[in-house]
Every structure is written in C-alpha cells, then in structure tokens.
C-alpha beads as a LAMMPS data file, in Angstrom:
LAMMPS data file: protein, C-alpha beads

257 atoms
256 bonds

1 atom types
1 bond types

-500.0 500.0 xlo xhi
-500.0 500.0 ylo yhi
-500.0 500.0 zlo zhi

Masses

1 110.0

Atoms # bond

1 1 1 -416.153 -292.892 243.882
2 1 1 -412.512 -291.923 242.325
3 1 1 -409.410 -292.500 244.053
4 1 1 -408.028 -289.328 243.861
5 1 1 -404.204 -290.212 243.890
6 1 1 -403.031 -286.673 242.657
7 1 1 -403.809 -285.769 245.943
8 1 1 -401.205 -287.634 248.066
9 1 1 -398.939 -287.247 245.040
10 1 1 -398.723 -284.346 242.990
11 1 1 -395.903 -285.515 240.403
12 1 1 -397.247 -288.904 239.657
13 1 1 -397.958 -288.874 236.210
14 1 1 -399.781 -292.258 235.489
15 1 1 -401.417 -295.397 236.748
16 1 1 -403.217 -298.036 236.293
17 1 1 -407.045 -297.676 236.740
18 1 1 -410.448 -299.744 236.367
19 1 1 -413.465 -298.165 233.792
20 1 1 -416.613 -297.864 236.539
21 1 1 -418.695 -295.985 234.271
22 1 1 -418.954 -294.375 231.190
23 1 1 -421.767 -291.710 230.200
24 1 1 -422.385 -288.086 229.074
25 1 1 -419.718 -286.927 231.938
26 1 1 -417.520 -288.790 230.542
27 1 1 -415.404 -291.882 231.618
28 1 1 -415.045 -292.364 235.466
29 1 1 -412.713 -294.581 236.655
30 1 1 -411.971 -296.072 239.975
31 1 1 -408.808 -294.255 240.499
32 1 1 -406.607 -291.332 239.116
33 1 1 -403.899 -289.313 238.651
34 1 1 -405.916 -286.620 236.810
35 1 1 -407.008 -283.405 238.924
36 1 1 -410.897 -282.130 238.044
37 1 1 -411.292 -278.578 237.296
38 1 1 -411.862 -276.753 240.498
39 1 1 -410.450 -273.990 243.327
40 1 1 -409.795 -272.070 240.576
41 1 1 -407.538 -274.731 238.753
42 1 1 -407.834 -275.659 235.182
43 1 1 -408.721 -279.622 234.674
44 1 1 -405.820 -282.123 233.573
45 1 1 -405.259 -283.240 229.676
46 1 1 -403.934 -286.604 228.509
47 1 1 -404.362 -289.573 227.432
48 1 1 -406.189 -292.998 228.716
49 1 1 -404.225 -295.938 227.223
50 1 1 -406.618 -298.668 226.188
51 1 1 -405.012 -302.504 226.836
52 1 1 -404.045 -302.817 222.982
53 1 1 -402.135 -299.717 222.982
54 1 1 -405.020 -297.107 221.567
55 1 1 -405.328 -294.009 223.422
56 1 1 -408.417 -291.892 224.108
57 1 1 -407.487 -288.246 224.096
58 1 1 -408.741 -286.408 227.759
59 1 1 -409.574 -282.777 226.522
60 1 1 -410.760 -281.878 230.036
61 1 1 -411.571 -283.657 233.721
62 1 1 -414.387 -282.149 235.948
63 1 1 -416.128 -283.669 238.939
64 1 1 -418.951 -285.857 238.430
65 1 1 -422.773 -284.532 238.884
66 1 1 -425.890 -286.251 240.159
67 1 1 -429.409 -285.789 238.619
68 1 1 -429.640 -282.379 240.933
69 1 1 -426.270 -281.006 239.982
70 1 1 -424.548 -281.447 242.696
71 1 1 -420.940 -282.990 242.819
72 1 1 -420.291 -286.294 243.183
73 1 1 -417.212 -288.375 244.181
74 1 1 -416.668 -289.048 240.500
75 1 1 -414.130 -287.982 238.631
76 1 1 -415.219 -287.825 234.530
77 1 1 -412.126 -287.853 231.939
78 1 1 -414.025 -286.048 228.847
79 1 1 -412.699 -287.125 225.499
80 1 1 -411.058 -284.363 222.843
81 1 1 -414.794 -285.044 220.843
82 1 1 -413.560 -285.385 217.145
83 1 1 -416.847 -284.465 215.385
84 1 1 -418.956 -281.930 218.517
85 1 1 -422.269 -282.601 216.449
86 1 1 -421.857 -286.616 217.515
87 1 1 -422.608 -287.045 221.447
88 1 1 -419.882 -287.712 223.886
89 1 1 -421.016 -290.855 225.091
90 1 1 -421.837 -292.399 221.494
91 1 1 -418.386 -291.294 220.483
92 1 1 -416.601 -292.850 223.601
93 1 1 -418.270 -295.598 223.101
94 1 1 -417.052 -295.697 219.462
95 1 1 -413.682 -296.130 220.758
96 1 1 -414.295 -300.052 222.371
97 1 1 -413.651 -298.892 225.417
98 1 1 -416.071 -300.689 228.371
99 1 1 -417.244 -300.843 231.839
100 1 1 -414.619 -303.540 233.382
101 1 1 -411.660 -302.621 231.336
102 1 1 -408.165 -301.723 232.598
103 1 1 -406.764 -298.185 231.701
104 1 1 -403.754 -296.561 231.862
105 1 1 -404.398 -293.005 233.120
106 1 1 -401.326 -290.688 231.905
107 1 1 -401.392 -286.821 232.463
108 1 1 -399.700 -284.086 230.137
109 1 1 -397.238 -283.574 232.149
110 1 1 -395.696 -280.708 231.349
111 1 1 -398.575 -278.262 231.263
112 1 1 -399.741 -280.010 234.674
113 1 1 -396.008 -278.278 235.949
114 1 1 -397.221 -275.197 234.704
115 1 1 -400.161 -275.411 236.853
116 1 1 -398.240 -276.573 239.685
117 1 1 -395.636 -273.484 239.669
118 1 1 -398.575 -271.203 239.129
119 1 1 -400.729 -272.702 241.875
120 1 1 -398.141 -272.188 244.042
121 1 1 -397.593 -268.657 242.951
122 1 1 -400.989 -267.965 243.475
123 1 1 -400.278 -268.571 247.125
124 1 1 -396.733 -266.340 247.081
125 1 1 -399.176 -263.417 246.183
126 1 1 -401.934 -264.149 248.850
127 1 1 -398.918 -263.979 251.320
128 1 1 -397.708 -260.118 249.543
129 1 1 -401.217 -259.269 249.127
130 1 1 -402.519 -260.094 252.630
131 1 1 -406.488 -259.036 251.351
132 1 1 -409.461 -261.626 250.891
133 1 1 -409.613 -263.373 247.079
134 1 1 -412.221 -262.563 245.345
135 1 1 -411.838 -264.395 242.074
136 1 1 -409.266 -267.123 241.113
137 1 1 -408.361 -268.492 238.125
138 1 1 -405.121 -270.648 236.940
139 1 1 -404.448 -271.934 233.543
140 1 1 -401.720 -273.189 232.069
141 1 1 -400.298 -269.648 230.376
142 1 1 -401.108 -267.549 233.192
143 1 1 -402.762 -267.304 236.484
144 1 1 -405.031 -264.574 238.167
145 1 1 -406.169 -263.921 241.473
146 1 1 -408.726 -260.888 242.308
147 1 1 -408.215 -258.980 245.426
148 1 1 -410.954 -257.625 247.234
149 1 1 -409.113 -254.280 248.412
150 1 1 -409.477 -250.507 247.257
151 1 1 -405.529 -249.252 247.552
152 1 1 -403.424 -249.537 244.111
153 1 1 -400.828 -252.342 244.180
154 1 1 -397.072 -252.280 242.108
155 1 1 -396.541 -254.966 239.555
156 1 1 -392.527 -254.245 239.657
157 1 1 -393.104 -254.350 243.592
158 1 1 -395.180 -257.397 243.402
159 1 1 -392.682 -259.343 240.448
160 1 1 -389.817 -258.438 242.751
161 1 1 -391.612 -260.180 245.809
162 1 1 -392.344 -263.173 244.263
163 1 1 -388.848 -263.569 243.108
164 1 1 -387.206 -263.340 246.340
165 1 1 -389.596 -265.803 247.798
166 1 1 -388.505 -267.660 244.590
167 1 1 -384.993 -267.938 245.448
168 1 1 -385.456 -268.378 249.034
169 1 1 -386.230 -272.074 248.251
170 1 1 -388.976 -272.469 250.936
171 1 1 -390.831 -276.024 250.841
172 1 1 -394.045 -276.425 250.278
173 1 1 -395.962 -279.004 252.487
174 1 1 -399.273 -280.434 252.096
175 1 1 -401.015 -281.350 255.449
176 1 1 -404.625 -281.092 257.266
177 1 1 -406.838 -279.795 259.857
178 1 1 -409.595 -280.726 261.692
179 1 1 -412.793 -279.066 260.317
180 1 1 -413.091 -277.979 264.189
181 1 1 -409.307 -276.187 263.659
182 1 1 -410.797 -274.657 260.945
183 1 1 -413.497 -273.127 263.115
184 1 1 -411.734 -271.598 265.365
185 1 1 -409.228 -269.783 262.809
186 1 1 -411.227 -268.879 260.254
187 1 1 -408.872 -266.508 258.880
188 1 1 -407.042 -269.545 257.217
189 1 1 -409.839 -269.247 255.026
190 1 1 -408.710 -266.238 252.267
191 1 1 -411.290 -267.133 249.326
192 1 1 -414.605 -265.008 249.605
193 1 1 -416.760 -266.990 247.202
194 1 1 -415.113 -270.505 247.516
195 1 1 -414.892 -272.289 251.355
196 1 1 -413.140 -275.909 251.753
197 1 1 -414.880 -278.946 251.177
198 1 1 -415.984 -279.973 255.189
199 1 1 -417.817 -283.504 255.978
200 1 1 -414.791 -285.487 256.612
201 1 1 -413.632 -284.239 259.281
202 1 1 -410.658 -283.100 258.059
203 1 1 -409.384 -280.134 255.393
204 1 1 -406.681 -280.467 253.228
205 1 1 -403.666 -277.594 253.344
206 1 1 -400.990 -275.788 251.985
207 1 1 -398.194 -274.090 253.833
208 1 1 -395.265 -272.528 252.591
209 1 1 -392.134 -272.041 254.660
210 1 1 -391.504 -273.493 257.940
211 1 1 -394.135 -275.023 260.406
212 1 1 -392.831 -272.044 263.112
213 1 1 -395.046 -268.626 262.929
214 1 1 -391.967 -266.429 261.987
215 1 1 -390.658 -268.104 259.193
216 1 1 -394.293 -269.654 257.912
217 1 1 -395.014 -268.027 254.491
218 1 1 -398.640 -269.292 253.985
219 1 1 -401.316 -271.241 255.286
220 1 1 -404.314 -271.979 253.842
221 1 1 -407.109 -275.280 252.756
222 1 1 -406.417 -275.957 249.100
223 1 1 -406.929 -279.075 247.087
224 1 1 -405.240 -278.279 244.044
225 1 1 -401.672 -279.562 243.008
226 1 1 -398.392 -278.156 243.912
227 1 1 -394.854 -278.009 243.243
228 1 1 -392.667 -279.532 246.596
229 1 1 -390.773 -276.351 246.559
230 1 1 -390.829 -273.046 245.696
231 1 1 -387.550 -272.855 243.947
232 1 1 -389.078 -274.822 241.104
233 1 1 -391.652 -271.955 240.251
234 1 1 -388.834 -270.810 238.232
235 1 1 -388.977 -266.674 237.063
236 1 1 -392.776 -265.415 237.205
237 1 1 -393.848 -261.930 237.163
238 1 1 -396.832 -259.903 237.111
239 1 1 -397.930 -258.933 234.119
240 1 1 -400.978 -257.163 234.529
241 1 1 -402.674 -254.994 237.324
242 1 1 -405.961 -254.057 236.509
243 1 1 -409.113 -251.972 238.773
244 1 1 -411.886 -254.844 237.841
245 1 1 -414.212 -252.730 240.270
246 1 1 -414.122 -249.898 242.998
247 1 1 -413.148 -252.896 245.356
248 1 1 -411.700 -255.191 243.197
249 1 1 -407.258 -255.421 242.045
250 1 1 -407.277 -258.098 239.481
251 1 1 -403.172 -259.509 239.624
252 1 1 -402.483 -261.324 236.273
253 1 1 -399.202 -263.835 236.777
254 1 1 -397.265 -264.963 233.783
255 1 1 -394.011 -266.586 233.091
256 1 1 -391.159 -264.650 232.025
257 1 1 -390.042 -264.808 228.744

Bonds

1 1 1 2
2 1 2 3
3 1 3 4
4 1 4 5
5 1 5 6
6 1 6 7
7 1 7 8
8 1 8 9
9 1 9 10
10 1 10 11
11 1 11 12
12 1 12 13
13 1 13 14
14 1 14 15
15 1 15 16
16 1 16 17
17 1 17 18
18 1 18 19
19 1 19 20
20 1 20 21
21 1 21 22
22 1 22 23
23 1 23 24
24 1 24 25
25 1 25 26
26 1 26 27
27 1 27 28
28 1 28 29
29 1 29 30
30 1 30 31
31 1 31 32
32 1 32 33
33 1 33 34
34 1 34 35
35 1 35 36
36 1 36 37
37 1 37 38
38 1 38 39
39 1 39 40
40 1 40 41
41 1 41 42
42 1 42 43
43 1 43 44
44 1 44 45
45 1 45 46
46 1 46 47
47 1 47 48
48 1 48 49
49 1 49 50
50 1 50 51
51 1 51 52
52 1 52 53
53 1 53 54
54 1 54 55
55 1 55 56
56 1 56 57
57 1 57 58
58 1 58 59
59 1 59 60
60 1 60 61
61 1 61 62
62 1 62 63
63 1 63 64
64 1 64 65
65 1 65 66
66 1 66 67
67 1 67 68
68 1 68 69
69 1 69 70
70 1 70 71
71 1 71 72
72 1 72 73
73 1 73 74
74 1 74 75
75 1 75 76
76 1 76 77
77 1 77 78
78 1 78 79
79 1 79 80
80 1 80 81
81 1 81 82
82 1 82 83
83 1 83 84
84 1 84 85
85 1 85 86
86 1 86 87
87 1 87 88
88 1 88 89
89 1 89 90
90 1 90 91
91 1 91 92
92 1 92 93
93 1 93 94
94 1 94 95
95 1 95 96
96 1 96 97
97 1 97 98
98 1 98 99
99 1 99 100
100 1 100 101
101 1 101 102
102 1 102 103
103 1 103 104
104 1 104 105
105 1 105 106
106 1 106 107
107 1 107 108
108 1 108 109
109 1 109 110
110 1 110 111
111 1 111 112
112 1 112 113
113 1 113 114
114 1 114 115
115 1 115 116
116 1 116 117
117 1 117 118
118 1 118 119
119 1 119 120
120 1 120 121
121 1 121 122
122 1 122 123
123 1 123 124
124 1 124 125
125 1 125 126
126 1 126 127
127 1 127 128
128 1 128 129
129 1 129 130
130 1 130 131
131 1 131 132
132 1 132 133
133 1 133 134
134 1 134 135
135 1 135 136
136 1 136 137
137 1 137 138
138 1 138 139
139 1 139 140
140 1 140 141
141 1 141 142
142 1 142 143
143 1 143 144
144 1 144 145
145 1 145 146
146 1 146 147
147 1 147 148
148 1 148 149
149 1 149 150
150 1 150 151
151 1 151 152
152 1 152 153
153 1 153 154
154 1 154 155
155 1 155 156
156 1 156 157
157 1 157 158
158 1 158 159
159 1 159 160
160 1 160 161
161 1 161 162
162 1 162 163
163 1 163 164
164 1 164 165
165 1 165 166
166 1 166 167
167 1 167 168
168 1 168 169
169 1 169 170
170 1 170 171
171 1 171 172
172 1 172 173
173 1 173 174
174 1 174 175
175 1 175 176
176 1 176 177
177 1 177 178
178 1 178 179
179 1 179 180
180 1 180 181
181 1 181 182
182 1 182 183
183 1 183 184
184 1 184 185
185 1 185 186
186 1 186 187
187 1 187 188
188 1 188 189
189 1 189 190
190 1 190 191
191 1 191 192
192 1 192 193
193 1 193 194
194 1 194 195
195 1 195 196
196 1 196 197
197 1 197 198
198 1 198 199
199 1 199 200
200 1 200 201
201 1 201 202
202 1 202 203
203 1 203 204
204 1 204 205
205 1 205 206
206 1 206 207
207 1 207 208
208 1 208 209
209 1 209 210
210 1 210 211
211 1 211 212
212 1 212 213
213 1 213 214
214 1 214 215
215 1 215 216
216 1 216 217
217 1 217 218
218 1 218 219
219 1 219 220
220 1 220 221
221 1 221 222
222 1 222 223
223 1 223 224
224 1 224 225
225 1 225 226
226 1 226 227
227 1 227 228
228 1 228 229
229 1 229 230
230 1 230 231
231 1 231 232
232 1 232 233
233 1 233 234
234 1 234 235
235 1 235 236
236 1 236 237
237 1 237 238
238 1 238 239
239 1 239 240
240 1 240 241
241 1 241 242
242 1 242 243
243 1 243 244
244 1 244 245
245 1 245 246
246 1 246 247
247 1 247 248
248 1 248 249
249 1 249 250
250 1 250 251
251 1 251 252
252 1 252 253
253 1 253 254
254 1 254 255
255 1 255 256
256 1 256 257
C-alpha cells in the first residue's frame, strides 16, 4: 500500500519515501507525492533521487495491478526506459536501486500546475455545461471533456465563462462524503463511464465557491489534484468544439497564448 500524500496536499512537490517493491510495474514505494494516471488525469513525471545523489527518471505513474488486473493500493513510478527492447525491471534494477532503500520522490512541478489549472477547469465547464461527461481526458497541453448532450454549444460563450469564473477568485476546497451521502444525491455524480472509488466509507470531493447553495460553483467526488483557487488557472479558453457523435459535444481546453 502507497501513502498517497498528493492527496491531502496537492502542491507538495517531494518527500522522502521507502522502496517496498520493485517489478515489471515499476518501483512502488511506501509513500508519495506522485499522482497515478486516472479520472481522466495524466500520471506525474520526475525524478526518484537515489541516497548518492543519482536520479531515476519517472516517465509515467499508474496504479498497481494484481495477477487478475485489478487495481491495487500500489502506486508504480515507471522509469523513462533508455533502451525499450531491455525489460523494465532488468533495467531498474540496473540502476542499484533496492528493496529497503530510501528515496527522494520529486515531481515535475511545473507541468503537474498545468494539470492542476486544467483539472480545475475541467470542473468550471461541468458547472457551464450542466450535462453528464461522457469522456475525460487532461494532459498537460490541453484538457477535454465530452458532453453527453445533442444542442450545439459556443466556444467564445464558453471561453468567456470560464474567464469570469477565473477572475472571480472562488476557492477551491477538497472535502468528503459519506458513501451513504453519496446515495442519496446521486446527481453529485456527473461522469457516465467513471463512478468514485466506494469501500471506505467515505468519497473524496471537490467544490468550488462557497459551502452555501447560491454561491456554490461545483460539487462533485474527484481524486485528482487541484489548484487552491481558481484565480491561479490563469487565461484558458476553448479551443475546439467538435460533434464526436449524434449525442456527443467534445470541449477541447487550452491555454491562451
């Protein structure tokens, strides 16, 4: 199991962390600042600073497997491979590093950011777009959510939402519910094909704005990482509207030049 620090705090950019295993996944350690690919979100890059300085490049993180696929409470650091005909595990193992060993975990922090303000984005737009997601997917350069609607939406109309939500400087809060709360509003729930993770009795969230109905922006579960306010998205706009189906509006977010 991975201590999943990023979690409780989304701008801490390193720590200190114990090697539990290393394998084809990748390196899992007890504890990280490093966010797995998932809810749509791209996986963290950086580095893992060995105790005589060398670093192992982190191309990627995902969530650990088991022998029948399913997730785990891992969370595997894969290396940037520098030969992709060698195996990941021989080549990690190349590098010294060992079961035991003390790590220094340390994100790239500036394209984590960019996932922050777009994650956070993402949410703007569920709150102008008030239709089920469909699809969701945020990188780095740009950010897409699919809407599961049939009217035509306005990317100047849209751009000029999100910047007046933008300037209007509302925090962003990161709380939870009970997974009963969550059963009796499902409507909190705007992903079609992806529902919260349930079994611990309680659901991570995201709001935006106040905690009061009439100035609340957003609500919704999300696990992914966050900027504290919304003023630090910075200028975003929409740069892309496209009809992916007779019931799909694909919204493509990128930042402004």
């Amino acid at each position: 199991m991975t201590q999943t620090l990023f979690r409780d705090d989304a701008y801490l950019t390193e720590c200190t962390a114990t090697v539990t295993a290393i394998s084809e996944q990748g390196t899992v350690l007890d504890r990280t600042v490093f966010y797995p690919m998932g809810g749509g979100q791209a996986g963290d890059t950086g580095v893992l600073v060995l105790a005589d300085g060398r670093e192992i490049a982190v191309a990627d993180t995902r969530k650990g497997k088991n022998e029948d696929g399913q997730f785990t409470a891992a969370i595997c650091h894969l290396p940037a491979l520098l030969d992709p005909a060698v195996p990941m595990l021989a080549q990690l193992l190349q590098t010294g590093v060992q079961v035991g060993d003390t790590v220094t975990a340390r994100i790239d922090w500036v394209r984590r950011h960019r996932l922050m303000r777009f994650h956070t984005t993402t949410h703007l737009l569920c709150h102008l777009v008030p239709q089920l997601v469909n699809g969701c997917s945020i990188t780095s350069d740009y950010a897409r959510l699919d809407f599961n609607m049939t009217d035509p939406l306005d990317k100047d109309v849209l751009t000029a939402g999100i910047a007046r939500l933008v300037a209007a400087a509302l925090p962003v809060t990161v709380g939870s519910i009970t997974d009963a709360e969550l059963d009796g509003n499902p409507a909190l729930v705007k992903s079609m094909s992806v529902q919260p993770p349930r079994g611990s009795g309680h659901v991570r969230t995201l709001r935006i704005g106040s905690a009061d109905a009439a100035s609340m922006i957003d609500l919704q579960p999300c696990g992914g990482t966050h900027v504290a306010n919304t003023a630090e998205i910075g200028a975003v706009v929409v740069t892309k509207i496209e009809k992916k189906s007779a019931t799909t509006r694909r919204v493509v977010l990128g930042f402004a030049p």
